[in-house]
PALUM-820963 format. One line per field, with one value per residue (C-alpha): x, y, z. Coordinates in steps of 0.001 Angstrom, whole numbers. Example, Ala and Ser with C-alpha at 12.3 -4.5 7.8 and 13.67 -1.06 7.14 Angstrom:
<atoms>
east = 12300:13670
north = -4500:-1060
up = 7800:7140
</atoms>
This chain:
<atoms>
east = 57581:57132:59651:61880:63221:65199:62298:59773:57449:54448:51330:47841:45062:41943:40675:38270:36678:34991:33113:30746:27288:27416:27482:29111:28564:30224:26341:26748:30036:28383:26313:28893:32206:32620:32963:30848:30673:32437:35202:35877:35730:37966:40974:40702:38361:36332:32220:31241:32863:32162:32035:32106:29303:28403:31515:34611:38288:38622:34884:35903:39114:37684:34868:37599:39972:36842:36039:39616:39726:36433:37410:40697:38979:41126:40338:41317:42854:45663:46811:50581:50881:48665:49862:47096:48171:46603:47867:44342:44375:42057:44390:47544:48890:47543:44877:45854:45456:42024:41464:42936:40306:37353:38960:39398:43741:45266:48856:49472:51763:50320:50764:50708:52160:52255:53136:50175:48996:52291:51240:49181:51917:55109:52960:52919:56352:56673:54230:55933:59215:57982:56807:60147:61658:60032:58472:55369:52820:49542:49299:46453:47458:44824:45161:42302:41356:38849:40747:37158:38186:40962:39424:38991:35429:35743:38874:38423:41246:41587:37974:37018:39576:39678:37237:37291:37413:39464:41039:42588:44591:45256:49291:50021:53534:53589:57068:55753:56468:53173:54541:57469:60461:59251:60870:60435:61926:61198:61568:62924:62431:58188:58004:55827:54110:51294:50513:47898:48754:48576:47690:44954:44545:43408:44794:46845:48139:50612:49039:51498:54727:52867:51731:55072:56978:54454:54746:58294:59214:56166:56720:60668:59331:56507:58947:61467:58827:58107:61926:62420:59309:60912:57691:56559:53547:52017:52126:49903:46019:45911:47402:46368:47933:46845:43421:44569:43726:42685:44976:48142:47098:46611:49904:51922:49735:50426:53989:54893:52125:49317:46094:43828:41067:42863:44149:41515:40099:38185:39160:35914:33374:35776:37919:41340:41274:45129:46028:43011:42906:45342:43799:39688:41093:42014:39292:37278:38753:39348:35511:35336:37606:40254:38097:40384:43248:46849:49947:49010:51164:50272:51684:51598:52804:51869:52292:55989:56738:56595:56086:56346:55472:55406:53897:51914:49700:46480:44559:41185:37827:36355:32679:30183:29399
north = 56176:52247:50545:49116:45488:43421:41204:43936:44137:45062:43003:43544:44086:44972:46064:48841:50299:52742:53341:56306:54744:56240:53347:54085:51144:50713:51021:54408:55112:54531:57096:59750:57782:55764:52824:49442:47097:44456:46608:48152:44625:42557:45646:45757:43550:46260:46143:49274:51697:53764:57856:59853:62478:63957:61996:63847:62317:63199:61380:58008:57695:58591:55900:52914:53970:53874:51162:49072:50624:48850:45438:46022:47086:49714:53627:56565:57668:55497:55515:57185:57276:57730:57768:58617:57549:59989:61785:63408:65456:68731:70959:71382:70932:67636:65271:63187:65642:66518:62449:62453:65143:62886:59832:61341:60691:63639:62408:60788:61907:62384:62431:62408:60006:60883:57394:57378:53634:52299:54819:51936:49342:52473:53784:50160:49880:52843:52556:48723:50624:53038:50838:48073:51351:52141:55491:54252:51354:51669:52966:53654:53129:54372:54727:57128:58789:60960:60254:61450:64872:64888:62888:64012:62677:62939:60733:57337:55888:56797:58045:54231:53247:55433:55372:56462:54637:54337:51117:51132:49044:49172:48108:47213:46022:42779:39776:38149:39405:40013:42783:41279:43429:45402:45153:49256:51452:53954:54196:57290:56719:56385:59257:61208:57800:58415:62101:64523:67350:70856:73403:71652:69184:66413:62892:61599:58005:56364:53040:50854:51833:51629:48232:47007:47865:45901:42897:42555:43824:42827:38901:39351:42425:39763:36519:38899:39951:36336:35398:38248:36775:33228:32207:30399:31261:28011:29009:32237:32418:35818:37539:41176:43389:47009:46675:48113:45910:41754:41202:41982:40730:37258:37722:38300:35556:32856:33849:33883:30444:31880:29704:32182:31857:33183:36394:39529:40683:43667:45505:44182:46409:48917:50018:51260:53725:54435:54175:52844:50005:47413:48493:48049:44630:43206:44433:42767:39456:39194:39390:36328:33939:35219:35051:32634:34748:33837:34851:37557:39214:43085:44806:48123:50202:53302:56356:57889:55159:53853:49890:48385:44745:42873:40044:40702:38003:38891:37668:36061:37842:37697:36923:39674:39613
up = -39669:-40264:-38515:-42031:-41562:-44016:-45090:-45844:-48887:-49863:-51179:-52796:-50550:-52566:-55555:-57387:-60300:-61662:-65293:-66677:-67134:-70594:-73289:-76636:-78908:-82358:-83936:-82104:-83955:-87259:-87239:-87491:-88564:-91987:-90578:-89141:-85927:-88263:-89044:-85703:-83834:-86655:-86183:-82229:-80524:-79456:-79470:-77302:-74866:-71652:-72109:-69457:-69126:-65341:-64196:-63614:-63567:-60020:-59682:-61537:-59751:-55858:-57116:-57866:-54854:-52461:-53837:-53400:-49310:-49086:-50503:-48267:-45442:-45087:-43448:-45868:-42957:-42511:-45948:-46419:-49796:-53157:-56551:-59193:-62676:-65647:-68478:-68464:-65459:-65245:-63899:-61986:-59900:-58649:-59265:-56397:-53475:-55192:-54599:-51326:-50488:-51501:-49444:-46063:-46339:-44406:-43889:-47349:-49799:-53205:-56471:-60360:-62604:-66075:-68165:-70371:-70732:-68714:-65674:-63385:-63411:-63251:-60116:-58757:-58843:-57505:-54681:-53574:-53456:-51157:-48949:-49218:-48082:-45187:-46251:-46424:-44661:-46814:-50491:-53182:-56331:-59111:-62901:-64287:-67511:-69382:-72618:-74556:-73454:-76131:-78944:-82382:-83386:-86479:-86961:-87667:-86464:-83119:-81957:-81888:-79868:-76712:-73516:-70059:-66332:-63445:-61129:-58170:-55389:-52216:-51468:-47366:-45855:-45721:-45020:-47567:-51374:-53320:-55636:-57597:-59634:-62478:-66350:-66968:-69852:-72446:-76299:-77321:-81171:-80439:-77793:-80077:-81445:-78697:-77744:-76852:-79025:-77416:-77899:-79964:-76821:-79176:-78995:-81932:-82499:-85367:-85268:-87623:-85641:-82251:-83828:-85126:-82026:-79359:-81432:-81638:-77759:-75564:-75700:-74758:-71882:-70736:-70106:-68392:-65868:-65278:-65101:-62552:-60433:-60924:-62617:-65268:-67584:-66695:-62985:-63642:-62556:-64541:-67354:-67157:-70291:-71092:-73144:-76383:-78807:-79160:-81028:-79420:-76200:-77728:-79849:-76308:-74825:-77296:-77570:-73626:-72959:-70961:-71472:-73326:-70272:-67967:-69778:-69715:-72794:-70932:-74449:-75963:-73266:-71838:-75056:-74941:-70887:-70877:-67620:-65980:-68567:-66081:-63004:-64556:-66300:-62582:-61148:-63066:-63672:-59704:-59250:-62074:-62956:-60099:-57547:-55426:-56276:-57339:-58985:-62528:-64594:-65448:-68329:-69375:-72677:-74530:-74741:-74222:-75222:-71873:-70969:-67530:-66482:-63420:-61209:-58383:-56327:-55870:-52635:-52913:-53159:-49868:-49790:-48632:-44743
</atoms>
Protein backbone atom coordinates (compact mmCIF):
# COMPACT_ATOMS: atom_id res chain seq x y z
CA UNK A 1 0.00 0.00 0.00
CA UNK A 2 1.55 3.58 -0.89
CA UNK A 3 2.58 5.13 2.09
CA UNK A 4 -0.45 8.32 2.11
CA UNK A 5 0.99 11.73 3.32
CA UNK A 6 -0.82 15.02 3.65
CA UNK A 7 0.64 16.59 0.50
CA UNK A 8 -0.09 13.75 -1.91
CA UNK A 9 -1.52 14.07 -5.45
CA UNK A 10 -1.39 12.78 -8.48
CA UNK A 11 -0.09 14.24 -11.93
CA UNK A 12 -0.06 13.40 -15.72
CA UNK A 13 2.64 11.32 -16.92
CA UNK A 14 2.04 10.43 -20.58
CA UNK A 15 -0.22 10.22 -23.15
CA UNK A 16 -1.86 7.78 -26.01
CA UNK A 17 -4.08 7.14 -28.80
CA UNK A 18 -5.52 5.01 -30.82
CA UNK A 19 -7.78 5.32 -34.27
CA UNK A 20 -9.18 2.55 -36.86
CA UNK A 21 -7.30 3.16 -40.13
CA UNK A 22 -10.72 3.15 -41.73
CA UNK A 23 -11.50 6.74 -43.20
CA UNK A 24 -15.14 7.78 -43.50
CA UNK A 25 -15.30 11.08 -45.28
CA UNK A 26 -18.49 13.21 -45.65
CA UNK A 27 -18.15 12.45 -49.77
CA UNK A 28 -18.47 8.88 -48.32
CA UNK A 29 -21.67 9.85 -46.42
CA UNK A 30 -23.23 11.14 -49.56
CA UNK A 31 -23.49 8.29 -51.20
CA UNK A 32 -26.03 6.74 -48.98
CA UNK A 33 -27.41 9.80 -46.80
CA UNK A 34 -29.30 12.98 -48.31
CA UNK A 35 -27.01 15.15 -47.43
CA UNK A 36 -23.42 17.03 -48.67
CA UNK A 37 -19.78 17.87 -47.29
CA UNK A 38 -21.14 21.56 -47.11
CA UNK A 39 -23.94 20.71 -45.04
CA UNK A 40 -22.37 18.28 -42.66
CA UNK A 41 -19.23 20.67 -42.00
CA UNK A 42 -21.44 24.17 -41.64
CA UNK A 43 -23.81 22.08 -38.67
CA UNK A 44 -20.69 20.44 -36.87
CA UNK A 45 -17.33 21.11 -38.10
CA UNK A 46 -16.87 17.76 -39.15
CA UNK A 47 -15.03 16.73 -42.69
CA UNK A 48 -14.37 12.88 -42.25
CA UNK A 49 -14.31 10.27 -39.49
CA UNK A 50 -12.47 7.05 -38.34
CA UNK A 51 -14.65 3.56 -38.47
CA UNK A 52 -13.56 0.82 -36.95
CA UNK A 53 -13.28 -2.40 -39.05
CA UNK A 54 -10.65 -5.37 -37.80
CA UNK A 55 -10.22 -3.20 -34.64
CA UNK A 56 -11.98 -4.21 -31.60
CA UNK A 57 -12.85 -1.86 -28.51
CA UNK A 58 -10.66 -3.87 -26.35
CA UNK A 59 -7.93 -3.41 -29.47
CA UNK A 60 -8.25 0.55 -29.72
CA UNK A 61 -8.13 1.05 -26.06
CA UNK A 62 -4.91 -1.59 -25.24
CA UNK A 63 -3.41 0.49 -28.43
CA UNK A 64 -3.81 4.17 -26.63
CA UNK A 65 -3.01 2.76 -23.00
CA UNK A 66 0.25 1.09 -24.45
CA UNK A 67 0.79 3.79 -25.98
CA UNK A 68 0.52 6.46 -22.80
CA UNK A 69 2.92 3.59 -20.52
CA UNK A 70 5.35 4.18 -23.31
CA UNK A 71 5.40 8.00 -23.38
CA UNK A 72 5.42 7.55 -19.38
CA UNK A 73 7.86 5.08 -19.35
CA UNK A 74 5.99 3.21 -17.20
CA UNK A 75 5.80 -1.08 -16.83
CA UNK A 76 2.15 -2.51 -17.09
CA UNK A 77 3.22 -4.15 -14.22
CA UNK A 78 3.33 -1.62 -11.70
CA UNK A 79 0.17 -0.04 -12.48
CA UNK A 80 -2.62 -0.31 -9.41
CA UNK A 81 -5.40 0.95 -10.89
CA UNK A 82 -7.23 1.19 -14.49
CA UNK A 83 -10.40 2.75 -15.21
CA UNK A 84 -11.62 2.22 -18.90
CA UNK A 85 -14.29 4.76 -19.82
CA UNK A 86 -17.02 3.27 -22.57
CA UNK A 87 -20.59 3.08 -22.86
CA UNK A 88 -19.78 0.67 -25.79
CA UNK A 89 -18.42 -2.26 -24.11
CA UNK A 90 -18.75 -5.88 -25.82
CA UNK A 91 -19.75 -7.71 -23.02
CA UNK A 92 -19.85 -7.93 -19.32
CA UNK A 93 -18.62 -7.94 -17.11
CA UNK A 94 -15.55 -5.85 -17.79
CA UNK A 95 -13.77 -4.26 -20.50
CA UNK A 96 -11.02 -3.21 -18.30
CA UNK A 97 -9.72 -6.59 -17.01
CA UNK A 98 -9.95 -7.67 -20.79
CA UNK A 99 -7.37 -4.44 -21.17
CA UNK A 100 -5.49 -5.25 -18.22
CA UNK A 101 -4.93 -8.68 -19.91
CA UNK A 102 -3.38 -7.11 -23.07
CA UNK A 103 -1.09 -4.73 -20.79
CA UNK A 104 0.64 -7.20 -18.60
CA UNK A 105 -1.18 -5.33 -15.05
CA UNK A 106 -1.71 -8.24 -12.61
CA UNK A 107 -2.31 -6.35 -9.33
CA UNK A 108 -4.51 -3.46 -10.66
CA UNK A 109 -7.92 -2.91 -9.91
CA UNK A 110 -10.14 -2.46 -12.87
CA UNK A 111 -12.88 -1.16 -14.17
CA UNK A 112 -15.84 0.29 -16.22
CA UNK A 113 -17.11 3.65 -16.25
CA UNK A 114 -20.23 4.20 -17.91
CA UNK A 115 -20.63 8.31 -18.41
CA UNK A 116 -21.03 8.33 -22.08
CA UNK A 117 -19.07 11.46 -23.46
CA UNK A 118 -18.33 12.80 -19.66
CA UNK A 119 -16.69 9.14 -18.88
CA UNK A 120 -12.69 10.28 -19.60
CA UNK A 121 -12.71 13.34 -17.40
CA UNK A 122 -15.43 11.38 -14.43
CA UNK A 123 -12.67 8.46 -14.59
CA UNK A 124 -9.93 11.16 -14.11
CA UNK A 125 -11.37 12.38 -11.23
CA UNK A 126 -11.84 9.35 -10.12
CA UNK A 127 -8.46 7.88 -10.77
CA UNK A 128 -6.59 11.33 -8.94
CA UNK A 129 -8.81 10.51 -5.97
CA UNK A 130 -7.60 7.17 -5.72
CA UNK A 131 -4.37 7.97 -5.70
CA UNK A 132 -4.77 11.44 -3.12
CA UNK A 133 -6.06 8.53 -1.08
CA UNK A 134 -3.48 6.31 -0.94
CA UNK A 135 -5.16 3.30 -2.66
CA UNK A 136 -3.36 3.61 -5.47
CA UNK A 137 0.45 4.82 -6.88
CA UNK A 138 0.07 4.44 -10.78
CA UNK A 139 -3.26 4.59 -12.82
CA UNK A 140 -4.41 4.20 -16.60
CA UNK A 141 -7.04 6.12 -17.39
CA UNK A 142 -8.61 5.33 -21.01
CA UNK A 143 -11.84 6.52 -22.66
CA UNK A 144 -12.77 4.12 -25.70
CA UNK A 145 -15.61 3.59 -28.08
CA UNK A 146 -16.96 1.67 -31.08
CA UNK A 147 -19.96 4.02 -31.16
CA UNK A 148 -20.44 2.70 -35.17
CA UNK A 149 -21.62 -0.47 -33.55
CA UNK A 150 -24.90 1.28 -32.55
CA UNK A 151 -25.48 3.68 -35.42
CA UNK A 152 -28.47 3.84 -37.50
CA UNK A 153 -27.07 4.42 -41.13
CA UNK A 154 -29.72 5.43 -42.44
CA UNK A 155 -30.44 8.42 -40.12
CA UNK A 156 -29.23 11.57 -41.04
CA UNK A 157 -28.87 13.19 -38.07
CA UNK A 158 -26.85 11.23 -36.02
CA UNK A 159 -24.95 8.69 -38.45
CA UNK A 160 -22.72 11.78 -39.42
CA UNK A 161 -21.82 12.61 -36.24
CA UNK A 162 -20.44 9.52 -34.42
CA UNK A 163 -16.87 7.72 -34.87
CA UNK A 164 -14.73 5.48 -32.99
CA UNK A 165 -11.06 5.74 -31.06
CA UNK A 166 -9.59 5.50 -27.83
CA UNK A 167 -7.01 7.92 -25.45
CA UNK A 168 -5.41 7.23 -22.60
CA UNK A 169 -3.18 8.60 -19.56
CA UNK A 170 -1.07 7.49 -17.35
CA UNK A 171 -1.77 9.26 -13.57
CA UNK A 172 1.49 8.73 -10.88
CA UNK A 173 1.67 10.19 -7.15
CA UNK A 174 3.24 13.03 -7.20
CA UNK A 175 3.64 16.39 -4.01
CA UNK A 176 3.00 18.41 -6.53
CA UNK A 177 -0.83 18.92 -7.81
CA UNK A 178 -1.17 18.20 -11.60
CA UNK A 179 -4.84 16.98 -11.48
CA UNK A 180 -6.94 19.85 -10.06
CA UNK A 181 -10.81 19.53 -8.44
CA UNK A 182 -13.39 18.50 -10.84
CA UNK A 183 -16.97 20.61 -11.46
CA UNK A 184 -19.15 17.09 -11.95
CA UNK A 185 -23.04 16.62 -12.04
CA UNK A 186 -25.88 15.17 -13.88
CA UNK A 187 -29.12 16.49 -15.53
CA UNK A 188 -31.93 14.51 -14.74
CA UNK A 189 -34.43 16.31 -17.17
CA UNK A 190 -31.85 15.17 -20.45
CA UNK A 191 -31.05 11.58 -19.10
CA UNK A 192 -32.76 10.11 -22.04
CA UNK A 193 -31.50 13.16 -24.38
CA UNK A 194 -28.43 10.82 -25.35
CA UNK A 195 -29.05 6.98 -25.35
CA UNK A 196 -28.33 3.78 -27.00
CA UNK A 197 -31.68 2.32 -27.25
CA UNK A 198 -31.98 -1.43 -26.40
CA UNK A 199 -33.13 -3.75 -27.28
CA UNK A 200 -32.73 -2.19 -30.77
CA UNK A 201 -28.98 -1.28 -29.63
CA UNK A 202 -29.03 1.74 -31.95
CA UNK A 203 -27.87 5.17 -30.84
CA UNK A 204 -30.44 7.98 -30.66
CA UNK A 205 -29.79 11.73 -30.03
CA UNK A 206 -32.33 14.93 -29.47
CA UNK A 207 -30.04 17.41 -30.93
CA UNK A 208 -31.93 20.90 -30.14
CA UNK A 209 -32.26 20.18 -26.31
CA UNK A 210 -28.73 18.59 -26.17
CA UNK A 211 -27.89 21.88 -28.12
CA UNK A 212 -29.79 24.37 -25.99
CA UNK A 213 -28.63 22.98 -22.72
CA UNK A 214 -24.56 23.03 -23.61
CA UNK A 215 -24.90 26.54 -24.57
CA UNK A 216 -26.46 27.90 -21.66
CA UNK A 217 -24.45 25.58 -18.81
CA UNK A 218 -20.96 24.81 -20.34
CA UNK A 219 -19.50 28.49 -20.13
CA UNK A 220 -20.70 28.83 -16.25
CA UNK A 221 -19.31 24.67 -15.76
CA UNK A 222 -15.97 25.82 -17.72
CA UNK A 223 -15.05 29.13 -15.47
CA UNK A 224 -15.93 27.08 -12.31
CA UNK A 225 -13.31 24.48 -13.22
CA UNK A 226 -10.87 27.27 -13.71
CA UNK A 227 -11.98 29.08 -10.40
CA UNK A 228 -11.54 25.74 -8.52
CA UNK A 229 -7.86 25.40 -10.17
CA UNK A 230 -7.31 29.17 -9.23
CA UNK A 231 -6.74 29.82 -12.90
CA UNK A 232 -7.46 32.10 -15.33
CA UNK A 233 -8.32 31.37 -19.05
CA UNK A 234 -5.47 33.50 -20.07
CA UNK A 235 -3.11 31.26 -18.02
CA UNK A 236 -4.13 28.03 -20.10
CA UNK A 237 -1.68 26.40 -22.86
CA UNK A 238 -4.73 24.09 -23.80
CA UNK A 239 -8.35 24.03 -23.88
CA UNK A 240 -9.42 20.44 -24.49
CA UNK A 241 -13.54 20.08 -24.65
CA UNK A 242 -15.35 16.87 -25.81
CA UNK A 243 -15.29 16.99 -29.82
CA UNK A 244 -18.95 17.24 -30.43
CA UNK A 245 -19.44 19.86 -32.51
CA UNK A 246 -17.34 23.39 -33.79
CA UNK A 247 -19.54 25.20 -32.81
CA UNK A 248 -20.04 24.79 -29.24
CA UNK A 249 -16.52 24.41 -28.54
CA UNK A 250 -15.89 27.92 -29.91
CA UNK A 251 -19.18 29.21 -28.16
CA UNK A 252 -17.59 27.93 -24.58
CA UNK A 253 -14.23 29.21 -25.83
CA UNK A 254 -15.19 32.71 -26.64
CA UNK A 255 -17.42 32.91 -23.69
CA UNK A 256 -14.79 31.66 -20.88
CA UNK A 257 -11.48 33.70 -23.08
CA UNK A 258 -9.37 30.91 -24.38
CA UNK A 259 -7.35 32.14 -27.51
CA UNK A 260 -8.93 30.01 -30.28
CA UNK A 261 -5.21 28.40 -31.09
CA UNK A 262 -4.83 26.86 -28.30
CA UNK A 263 -8.27 25.05 -27.97
CA UNK A 264 -8.51 21.52 -30.04
CA UNK A 265 -10.80 21.25 -32.78
CA UNK A 266 -9.90 17.39 -33.31
CA UNK A 267 -13.89 17.34 -34.19
CA UNK A 268 -13.03 18.18 -37.82
CA UNK A 269 -10.86 14.50 -38.49
CA UNK A 270 -11.97 12.41 -35.58
CA UNK A 271 -15.90 13.22 -35.34
CA UNK A 272 -17.88 13.02 -32.29
CA UNK A 273 -15.85 9.31 -30.14
CA UNK A 274 -17.86 9.74 -26.80
CA UNK A 275 -15.61 9.00 -24.37
CA UNK A 276 -12.41 8.74 -26.18
CA UNK A 277 -13.06 12.19 -27.74
CA UNK A 278 -11.01 14.23 -24.50
CA UNK A 279 -8.46 11.71 -24.19
CA UNK A 280 -7.65 11.54 -28.53
CA UNK A 281 -8.04 15.61 -28.39
CA UNK A 282 -4.92 15.74 -25.76
CA UNK A 283 -3.18 13.37 -27.29
CA UNK A 284 -3.01 15.01 -30.09
CA UNK A 285 -2.60 18.57 -29.30
CA UNK A 286 0.32 17.49 -26.76
CA UNK A 287 2.26 16.09 -29.80
CA UNK A 288 1.57 19.81 -31.56
CA UNK A 289 0.99 22.88 -30.19
CA UNK A 290 1.45 21.41 -26.39
CA UNK A 291 4.44 20.02 -26.93
CA UNK A 292 6.19 22.00 -24.00
CA UNK A 293 3.31 21.23 -21.88
CA UNK A 294 1.33 23.42 -19.39
CA UNK A 295 -1.76 23.99 -17.53
CA UNK A 296 -5.33 22.65 -20.02
CA UNK A 297 -8.63 22.55 -19.16
CA UNK A 298 -10.69 19.19 -20.17
CA UNK A 299 -14.32 19.13 -20.36
CA UNK A 300 -16.62 16.55 -20.81
CA UNK A 301 -20.65 16.27 -21.37
CA UNK A 302 -23.10 13.96 -22.97
CA UNK A 303 -24.86 11.45 -22.56
CA UNK A 304 -26.78 10.91 -19.06
CA UNK A 305 -26.62 13.91 -19.06
CA UNK A 306 -23.37 13.78 -17.53
CA UNK A 307 -20.63 16.82 -17.70
CA UNK A 308 -17.39 16.94 -15.78
CA UNK A 309 -14.52 19.54 -16.17
CA UNK A 310 -11.27 20.04 -14.74
CA UNK A 311 -7.60 21.30 -15.04
CA UNK A 312 -4.85 19.12 -15.25
CA UNK A 313 -1.05 20.14 -16.22
CA UNK A 314 0.30 18.30 -18.70
CA UNK A 315 4.20 17.65 -18.74
CA UNK A 316 6.21 18.25 -21.85
CA UNK A 317 6.66 15.83 -24.76
CA UNK A 318 9.92 14.33 -24.34
CA UNK A 319 11.94 13.98 -27.48
CA UNK A 320 12.66 10.42 -28.89
CA UNK A 321 16.04 8.81 -27.56
Amino acid sequence: MPELTAQRYSRIRGTGSAQPAHVVTNDDLTRTLDTSDEWITTRTGIRERRIAQDETLVDLAADAAQRALDDAGIDGADIDLLIVATMTGERSPSTAARVAGRLGVRKAMSYDLSAACAGFTMALAAADQAIRAGDAERAVVIGAERMSDFMDWSDRSTAILMADGAGAAVLEASAERGVFPAVHGTEPSLADAIRIERPDERFTMQGASVLRWTMTNLPRIAQDALDRAGMRAERLAGFVPHQANSRIIAAVGDAIGVAPERTSYDVATSGNTSAASVPIALDKLRRGALADGGPVLLMGFGGGFSYAAQVVEVPALQAPA
